[in-house]
N, C-alpha and C positions, 0 to 999 in steps of 0.2 A: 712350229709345225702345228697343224690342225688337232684337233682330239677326235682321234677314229674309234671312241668306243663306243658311243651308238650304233655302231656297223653290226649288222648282226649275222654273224661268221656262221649262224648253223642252215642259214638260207642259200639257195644257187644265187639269187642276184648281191648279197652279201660276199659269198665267195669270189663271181665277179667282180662286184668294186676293189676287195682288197689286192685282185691281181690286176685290175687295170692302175690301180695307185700303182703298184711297184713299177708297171711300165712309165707311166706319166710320171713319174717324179726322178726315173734312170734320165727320161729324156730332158725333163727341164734341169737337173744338173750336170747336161753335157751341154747348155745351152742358154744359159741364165746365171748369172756372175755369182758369187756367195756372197752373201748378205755382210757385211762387215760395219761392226756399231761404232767405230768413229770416222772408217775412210771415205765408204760411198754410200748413196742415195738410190737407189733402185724406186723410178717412179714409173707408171705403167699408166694405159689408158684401155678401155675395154666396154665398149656398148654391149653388154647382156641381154639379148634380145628380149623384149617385153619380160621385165624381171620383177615379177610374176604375174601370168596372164594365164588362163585355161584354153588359149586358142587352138591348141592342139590336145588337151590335155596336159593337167601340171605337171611341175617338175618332177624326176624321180626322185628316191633319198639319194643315191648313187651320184646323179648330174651336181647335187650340190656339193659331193664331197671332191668330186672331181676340180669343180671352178674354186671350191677354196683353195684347193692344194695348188692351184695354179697362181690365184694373189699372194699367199704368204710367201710366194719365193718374193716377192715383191714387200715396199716398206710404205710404198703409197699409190694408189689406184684411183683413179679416176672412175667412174660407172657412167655411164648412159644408159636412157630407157628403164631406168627402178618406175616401178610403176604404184600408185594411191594406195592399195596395200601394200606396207611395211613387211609381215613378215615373213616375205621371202630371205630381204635383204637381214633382218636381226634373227633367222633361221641360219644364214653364211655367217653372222657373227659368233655365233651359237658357236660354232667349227669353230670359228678362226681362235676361238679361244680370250680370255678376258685381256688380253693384254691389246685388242683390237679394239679400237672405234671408228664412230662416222661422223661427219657432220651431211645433212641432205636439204636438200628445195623443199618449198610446199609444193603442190600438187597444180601443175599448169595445164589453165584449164580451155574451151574450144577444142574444136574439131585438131584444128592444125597441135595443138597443144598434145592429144591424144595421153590426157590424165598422167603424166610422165614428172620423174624427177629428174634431180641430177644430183650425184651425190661421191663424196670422196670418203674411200675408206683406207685409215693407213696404222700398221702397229707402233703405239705408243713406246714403245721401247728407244724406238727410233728419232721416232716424228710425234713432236707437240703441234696443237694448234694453235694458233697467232692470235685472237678474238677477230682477227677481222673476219666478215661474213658479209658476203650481197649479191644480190642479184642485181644483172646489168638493165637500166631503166636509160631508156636514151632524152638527152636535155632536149629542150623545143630549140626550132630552128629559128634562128635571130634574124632579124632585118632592120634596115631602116626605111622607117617611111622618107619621101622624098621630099612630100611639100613638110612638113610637120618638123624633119629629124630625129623624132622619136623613135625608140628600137619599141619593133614589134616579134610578139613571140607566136609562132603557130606548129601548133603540135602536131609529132611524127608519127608515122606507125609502128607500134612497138615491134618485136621479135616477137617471134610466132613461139618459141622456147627461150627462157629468158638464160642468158648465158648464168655460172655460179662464179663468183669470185672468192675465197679461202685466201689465209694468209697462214704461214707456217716455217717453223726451224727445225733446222736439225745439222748438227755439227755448228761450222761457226757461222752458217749460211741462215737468213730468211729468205724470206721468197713465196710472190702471191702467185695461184695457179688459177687460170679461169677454162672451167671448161664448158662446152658447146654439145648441140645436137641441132645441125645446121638444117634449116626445110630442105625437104628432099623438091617439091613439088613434081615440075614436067620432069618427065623420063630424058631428060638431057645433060649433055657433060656441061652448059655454061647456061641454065637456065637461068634469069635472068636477076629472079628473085633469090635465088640461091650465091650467085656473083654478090648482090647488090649486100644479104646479111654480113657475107664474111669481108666485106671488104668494110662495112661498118663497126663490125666486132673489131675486129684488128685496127682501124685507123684507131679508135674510142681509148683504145686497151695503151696502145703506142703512144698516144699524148699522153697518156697518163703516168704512162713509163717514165715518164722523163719528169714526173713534176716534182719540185722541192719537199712536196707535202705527204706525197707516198706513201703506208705504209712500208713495202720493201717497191727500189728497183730492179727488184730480177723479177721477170714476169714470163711465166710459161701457160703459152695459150694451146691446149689440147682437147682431143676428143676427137666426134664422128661429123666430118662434114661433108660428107657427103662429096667430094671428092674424085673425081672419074679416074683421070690420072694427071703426072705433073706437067705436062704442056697446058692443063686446061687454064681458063682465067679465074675459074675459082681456087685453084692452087699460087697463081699470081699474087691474089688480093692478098693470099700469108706474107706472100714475101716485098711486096710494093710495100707494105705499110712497117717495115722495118723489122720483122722477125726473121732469125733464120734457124733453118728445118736441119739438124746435121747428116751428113754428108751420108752418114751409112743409111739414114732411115728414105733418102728420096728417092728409092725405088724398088721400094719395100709394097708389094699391094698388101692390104688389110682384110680382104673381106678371106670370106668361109672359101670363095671357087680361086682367089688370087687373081682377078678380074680388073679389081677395082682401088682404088688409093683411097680411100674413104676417109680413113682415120690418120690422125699427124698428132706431134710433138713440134712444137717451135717455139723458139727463143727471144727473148730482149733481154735480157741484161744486162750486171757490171761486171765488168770485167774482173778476171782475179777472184773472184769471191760465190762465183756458178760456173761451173764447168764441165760439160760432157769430158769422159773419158776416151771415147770413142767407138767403145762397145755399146751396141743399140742391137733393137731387131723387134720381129713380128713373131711371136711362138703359134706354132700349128701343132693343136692338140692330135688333129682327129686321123691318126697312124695311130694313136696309142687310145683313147673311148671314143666309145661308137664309131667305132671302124665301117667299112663297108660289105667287110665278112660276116659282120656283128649281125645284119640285117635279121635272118629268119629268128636269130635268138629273143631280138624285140618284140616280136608279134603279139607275143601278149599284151605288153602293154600298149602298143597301137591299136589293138583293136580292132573292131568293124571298120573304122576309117581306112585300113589299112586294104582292106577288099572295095570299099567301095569310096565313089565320092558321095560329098553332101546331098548331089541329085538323088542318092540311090543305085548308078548303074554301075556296073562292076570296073574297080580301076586297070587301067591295061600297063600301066608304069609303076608297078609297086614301088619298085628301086628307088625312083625320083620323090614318091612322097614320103621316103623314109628319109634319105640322102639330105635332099633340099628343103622340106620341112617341118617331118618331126623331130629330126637329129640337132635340127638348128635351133629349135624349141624349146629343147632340153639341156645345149650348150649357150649358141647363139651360131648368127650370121658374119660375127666378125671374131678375128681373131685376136687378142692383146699385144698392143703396141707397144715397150719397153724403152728406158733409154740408162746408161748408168751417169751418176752426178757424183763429182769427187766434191767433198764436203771436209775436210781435212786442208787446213794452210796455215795449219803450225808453221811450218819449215818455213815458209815465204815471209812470215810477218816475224819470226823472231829473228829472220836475217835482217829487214826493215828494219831493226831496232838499233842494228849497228850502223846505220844510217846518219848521217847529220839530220839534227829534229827537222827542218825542213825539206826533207825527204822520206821521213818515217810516214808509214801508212798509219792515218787515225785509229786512233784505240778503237776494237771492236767490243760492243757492251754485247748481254748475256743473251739477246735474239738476232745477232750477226749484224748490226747495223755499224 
């Protein structure tokens, strides 16, 4: 659990947080599995909207102690949107307490890039990390010349966000996680450049699954792609290139309005040795902080923005700019995507052992290989 004693309990917004914790934490224990240190893996995915930006105003003390107490039900989190300054994100570590770390991106740079990391944070209690680390850099596209025979090589256009690649164990399982923050570009469900990334991330990631040389093949590809919903063909290009999304989470939407399928968990791997449970899902915080009862009680900290736009003339939708973007500001736009992983197969390998040897499953050595 987090360390709530910087909370300071002789304040109204202090008092607040300590009773929106109790509600937010009833709710994610009637809704979020118990953390168990040999059985399961509780891995989660979660774009924090621009984490940390002052575009609205920064975060409160209250918004962070909220979004920790929502990762530590979880043992590993994926982030999108950590943005060039750090310490927002080693401010949530602060909470989350020492038994938590991270591995994160540099700072991806361009317009399309918009200074962003990508980064996974998961309690060591649980979850080692693997040394493996990279970001996804796509090889030049081969040919051969015709008269010549020679292969020629002419380079791609990189990703506009470079995917992150981690390797990691826990129980008798390895398993590398790559996660995404797909271009959003044109305002369309199959815009074209947005189809053409995920369908490149996924085939890249799917060779690779399969190769001898591997560090782990279980491969879960996650994060915010942007997404419309599952008929579109950017939802296709997951599952054409050989992963699959389980069954509870494909018609789950992700964002803040329930609008939109943005964000996914999908799968490659071996069999036997990564396994959803079948409990999965999408938690929606905002019934329990920053409600929409909540509103008049914010106003301080919204400010003038709250009466007026940047023009100056006075706002006629107060509702809407607290609702849709300073409450989204303070939490995010999307909601965290969960899924559970049984990480436990004692039971299956020491019955294997009674096996004839060539039928015994190979020895597993000390990172699940």
């Amino acid at each position: 659990m987090p360390f709530y004693h910087y909370i300071q309990t002789n304040t109204a917004a202090g008092k607040r947080t300590l009773n929106r914790l109790l509600a937010l934490r009833k709710k994610l224990q009637a809704e979020i599995p118990a953390k168990q240190l040999e059985t399961n893996l509780l891995l989660a995915t979660w774009n924090i909207r621009e984490f940390d930006s002052p575009a609205y105003g920064m975060r409160l003390t209250e918004s962070f102690y909220y979004i920790a107490e929502i990762i530590a039900r979880f043992d590993l989190v994926a982030i999108q949107e950590v943005r060039d300054d750090l310490r927002a994100l080693k401010y949530l570590l602060k909470i989350l307490g020492g038994h938590w770390s991270y591995v994160v991106t540099d700072i991806t740079a361009g317009n399309q890039g918009n200074k962003e990391r990508l980064a996974f944070v998961f309690d060591t209690r649980k979850v080692r990390f693997g040394g493996l680390a990279g970001e996804m850099v796509l090889p030049p596209f081969e040919k051969k010349d015709p008269q010549t025979g020679q292969t020629i090589y002419e380079s791609v256009s990189q990703l506009a966000r470079t995917p992150y690649t981690c390797g990691f164990t826990a129980g008798w399982t390895n398993f590398q996680l790559t996660t995404v923050h797909i271009l959003y570009g044109q305002d369309s469900a199959n815009n074209p450049d947005r189809v053409k990334e995920i369908e490149t991330i996924a085939q890249t990631l799917s060779k690779r699954a399969d190769g001898a040389t591997e560090w782990s093949n279980n491969n879960v590809l996650l994060g915010d792609f942007n997404i419309y919903k599952p008929s579109d063909m950017t939802y296709a290009a997951i599952v054409n290139a050989g992963f699959t999304i389980p069954q509870e989470l494909q018609h789950l939407p992700s964002n803040a309005i329930k609008n939109k399928f943005y964000d996914q968990i999908a799968f490659k791997t071996r069999p036997g040795l990564f396994e959803t449970t079948g409990r999965a899902g999408v938690f929606d915080y905002y019934n329990t902080v920053f409600r929409p009862e909540d509103e008049t009680e914010y106003i301080p900290e919204m400010g003038d923005a709250y009466f007026k736009t940047d023009a100056g003339t006075p706002r006629t939708n107060k509702a809407a700019y607290y609702k849709t973007y300073w409450r989204t500001h303070q939490m995010s736009d999307h909601l965290p995507m969960w899924v559970e992983i049984s990480i436990d197969h004692t039971d299956a390998y020491l019955s294997s052992r009674l096996l004839p040897p060539q039928q015994q499953e190979p020895p597993v050595s000390e990172n699940g290989n």
